[in-house]
N, C-alpha and C positions, 0 to 999 in steps of 0.2 A: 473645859477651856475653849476647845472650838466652837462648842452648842451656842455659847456667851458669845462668842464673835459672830457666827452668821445669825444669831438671834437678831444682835445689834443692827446689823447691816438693815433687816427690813423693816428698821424703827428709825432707824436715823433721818433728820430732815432735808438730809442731800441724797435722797436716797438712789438716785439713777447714778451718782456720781460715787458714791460706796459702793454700790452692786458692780460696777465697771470697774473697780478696781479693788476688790475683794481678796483678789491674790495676796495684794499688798499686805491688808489688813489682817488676813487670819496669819499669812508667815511673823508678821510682826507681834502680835497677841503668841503663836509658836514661840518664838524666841524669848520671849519675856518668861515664859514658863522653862524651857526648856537650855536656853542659851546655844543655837544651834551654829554649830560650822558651817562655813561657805560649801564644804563639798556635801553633808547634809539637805542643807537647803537647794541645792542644783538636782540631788539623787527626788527630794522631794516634790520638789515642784510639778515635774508630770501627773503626778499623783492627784493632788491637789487641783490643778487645771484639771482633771477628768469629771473631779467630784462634784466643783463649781459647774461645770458645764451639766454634770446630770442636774442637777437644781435647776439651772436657768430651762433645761428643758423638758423637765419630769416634774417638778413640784412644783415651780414657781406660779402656774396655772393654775393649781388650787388654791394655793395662797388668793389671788387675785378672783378667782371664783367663788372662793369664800368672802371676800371683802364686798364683791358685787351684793350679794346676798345679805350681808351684815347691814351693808347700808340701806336695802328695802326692809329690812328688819327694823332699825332705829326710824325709820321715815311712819311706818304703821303703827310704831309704840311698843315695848318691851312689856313682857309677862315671864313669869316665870319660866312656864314651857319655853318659850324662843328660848330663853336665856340656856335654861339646862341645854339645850340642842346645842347652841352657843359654845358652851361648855366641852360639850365632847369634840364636836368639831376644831377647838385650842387644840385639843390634845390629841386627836389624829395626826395635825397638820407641825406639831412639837416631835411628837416619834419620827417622823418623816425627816424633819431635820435634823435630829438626833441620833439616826442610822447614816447618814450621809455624813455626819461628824465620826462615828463613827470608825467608817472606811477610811476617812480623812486623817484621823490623827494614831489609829494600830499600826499603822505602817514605823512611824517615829518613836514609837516608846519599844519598840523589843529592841531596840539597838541601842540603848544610849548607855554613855561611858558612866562610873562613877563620880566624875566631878557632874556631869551632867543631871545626873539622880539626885544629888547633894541639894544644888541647883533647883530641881524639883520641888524636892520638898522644903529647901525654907521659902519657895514662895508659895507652896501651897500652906505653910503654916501661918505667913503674913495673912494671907487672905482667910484665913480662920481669926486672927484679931482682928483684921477689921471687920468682921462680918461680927464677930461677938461687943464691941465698942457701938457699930452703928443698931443692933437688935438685942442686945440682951442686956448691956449693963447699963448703970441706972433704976434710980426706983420706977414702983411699977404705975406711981403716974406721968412722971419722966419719959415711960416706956410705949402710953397710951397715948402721949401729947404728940409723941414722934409716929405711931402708926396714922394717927387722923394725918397730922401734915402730911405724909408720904402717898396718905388716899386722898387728899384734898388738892396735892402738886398734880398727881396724876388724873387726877380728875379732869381739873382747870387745865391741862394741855390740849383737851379734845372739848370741852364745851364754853372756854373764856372763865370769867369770874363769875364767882357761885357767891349767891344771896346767902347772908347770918343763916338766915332757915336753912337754908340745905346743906353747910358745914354743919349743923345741929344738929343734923340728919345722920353725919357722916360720922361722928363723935357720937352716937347711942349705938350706933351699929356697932362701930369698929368695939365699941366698950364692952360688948358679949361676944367677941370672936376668941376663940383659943389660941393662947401664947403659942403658935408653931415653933417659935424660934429655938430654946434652948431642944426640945427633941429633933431637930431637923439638924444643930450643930453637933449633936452627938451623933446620929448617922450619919451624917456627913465625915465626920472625922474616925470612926470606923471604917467608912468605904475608903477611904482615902488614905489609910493603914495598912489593910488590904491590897490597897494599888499598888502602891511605891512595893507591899513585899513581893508583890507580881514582878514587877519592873527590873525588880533586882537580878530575880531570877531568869532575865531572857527568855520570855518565855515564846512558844510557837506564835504566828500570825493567829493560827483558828483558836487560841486560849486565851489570847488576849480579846480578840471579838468576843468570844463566847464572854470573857469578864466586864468589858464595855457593856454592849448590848443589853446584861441583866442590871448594870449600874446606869447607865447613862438613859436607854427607851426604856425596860421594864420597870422599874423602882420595883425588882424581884423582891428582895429580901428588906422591905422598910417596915418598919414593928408597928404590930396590930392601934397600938396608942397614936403614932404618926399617919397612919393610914385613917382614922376615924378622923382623928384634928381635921387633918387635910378637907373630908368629906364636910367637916360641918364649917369649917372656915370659907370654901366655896358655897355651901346654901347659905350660910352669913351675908357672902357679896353678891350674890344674887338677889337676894327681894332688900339689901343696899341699892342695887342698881334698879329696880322693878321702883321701889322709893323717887329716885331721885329722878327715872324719866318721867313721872307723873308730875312733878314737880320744876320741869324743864318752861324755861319760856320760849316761843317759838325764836327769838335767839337765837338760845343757846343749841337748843335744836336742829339751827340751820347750819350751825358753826361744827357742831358733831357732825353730822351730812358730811359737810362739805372737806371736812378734815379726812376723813375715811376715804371720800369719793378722791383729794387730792393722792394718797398712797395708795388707792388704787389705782389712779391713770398713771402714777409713775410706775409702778409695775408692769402694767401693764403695757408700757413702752417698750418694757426691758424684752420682753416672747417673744421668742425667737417665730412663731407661726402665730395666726389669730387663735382669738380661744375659743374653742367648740363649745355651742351649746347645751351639750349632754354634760360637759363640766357644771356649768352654772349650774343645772339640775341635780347635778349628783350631789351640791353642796347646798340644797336647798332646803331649810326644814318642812316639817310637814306643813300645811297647807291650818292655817292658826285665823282665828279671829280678831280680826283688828280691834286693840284695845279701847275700852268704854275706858272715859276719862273721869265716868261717874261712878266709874265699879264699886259700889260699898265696900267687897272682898278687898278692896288694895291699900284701902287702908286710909281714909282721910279725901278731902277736896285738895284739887292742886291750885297752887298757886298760878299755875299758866296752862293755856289752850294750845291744843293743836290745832296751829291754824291750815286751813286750806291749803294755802301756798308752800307751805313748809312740807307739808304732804304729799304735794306732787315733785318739790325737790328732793322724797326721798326715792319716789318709786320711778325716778326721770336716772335711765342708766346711759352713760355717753357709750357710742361706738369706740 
């Protein structure tokens, strides 16, 4: 529930304006789950102020060192390698916020009352129907017609509007990815079984981290079948994405740039000290070949050029 809320926060499009007032938001995301007391939420809040504040001064840096990065990435053209890099680099910089959630919300669950747990779980079981109404049910072209829209919304938030051809693109992909959804709602709701019987039992602070930490940053115990999907639904959106920046007009191009370069200067507002350059580097992939636009390997002629201009807007990093 917290991962979901500070997730949120450095997506949102106010985002200096969420990040400043984050307290608000995660106690508020808290209480929707939990229903928490005025003397709860006061015991709380120190807590929370600590966790916020290691973020804004321990991770938020990488965050923004990786976006520096990402966007001289998008400016030279995508290949698989950048992408895989890409990839690990998500999930680095997800456990990081996911230990900080963490710390953030074991504090609140060894204590709470029985109506409180009640509380719990029937909204942790709402959010099991709507998660199985918006992903699973429905036939399975019903099912396909909603995953293209949902890669086609998220797409179009960072590049504008996307030409026939590259929704068509987006629709042969998505149509050989693996159903994740129905084995991800049954792990899901096993771990989530598990919790609440944690929860009941009061258990230590160090047992209930030790059960977070293997549920929420390791995905310890997720079944050999969800762990494969997983792998090939990610090299699915990968040479997806390898597709479609070949495919890119210097446009949409400059509107990707510029989208990324603007969450990054808002973050980057937010550091509390300047960012050292041994960040940037740390979050830098290996040192890659600027993508041939003619590459036979990739698969087709693109319909649009990298142009010059667009080029030096990717590798042009503001102070």
């Amino acid at each position: 529930m917290t991962i979901a809320a500070l997730a949120t926060i450095t997506a949102c499009s106010t985002t200096q304006m969420a990040y400043n007032n984050a307290d608000w938001f995660v106690t508020r995301v808290a209480n929707d789950y939990l229903d928490l007391s005025p003397e709860q939420e006061e015991a709380w809040s120190p807590t929370l102020v600590r966790v916020l504040k290691r973020h804004r001064d321990e991770d938020l840096s990488h965050i923004v060192a990786f976006l520096i990065n990402l966007e001289r990435l998008v400016g030279k053209g995508l290949t698989q390698s950048k992408l895989e890099c890409v990839s690990r680099q998500l999930e680095d910089l997800y456990r990081r916020t996911a230990r900080l959630a963490v710390d953030a919300a074991s504090p609140l669950l060894i204590g709470l009352s029985d109506a409180q747990i009640r509380h719990l779980e029937d909204r942790l079981r709402q959010r099991r129907v709507d998660f199985r109404r918006a992903f699973i049910e429905g036939s399975p072209s019903q099912r396909l017609d909603s995953r293209v829209e949902r890669v086609r919304q998220r797409t179009v938030r960072w590049t504008g509007d996307l030409t026939p051809a590259q929704i068509a693109l987006i629709r042969e992909a998505v149509a050989t990815w693996p159903d994740v959804a129905p084995d991800w709602d049954r792990y899901r709701t096993r771990k989530q079984r598990q919790f609440l019987a944690l929860v009941r039992q009061r258990p230590s602070r160090e047992t209930m981290d030790r059960f977070l930490i293997r549920w929420w940053v390791e995905y310890a115990d997720r079944p050999p079948v969800l762990r494969q999907k997983h792998e090939l639904l990610k090299q699915g959106l990968i040479r997806l994405l390898v597709s479609l920046d070949r495919s890119f007009s210097d446009e949409q191009r400059t509107r990707l740039i510029e989208n990324i370069r603007d969450l990054r200067s808002d973050l980057q507002g937010l550091l509390p000290h300047p960012l050292d350059s041994s960040r940037i580097a740390y979050w830098g992939c290996p040192s890659l070949p600027r993508v041939s636009r003619q590459d036979p390997g990739m698969g087709g002629k693109p319909p649009g050029q990298l142009g010059q201009s667009t080029r030096k807007q990717g590798e042009r990093i503001r102070e």
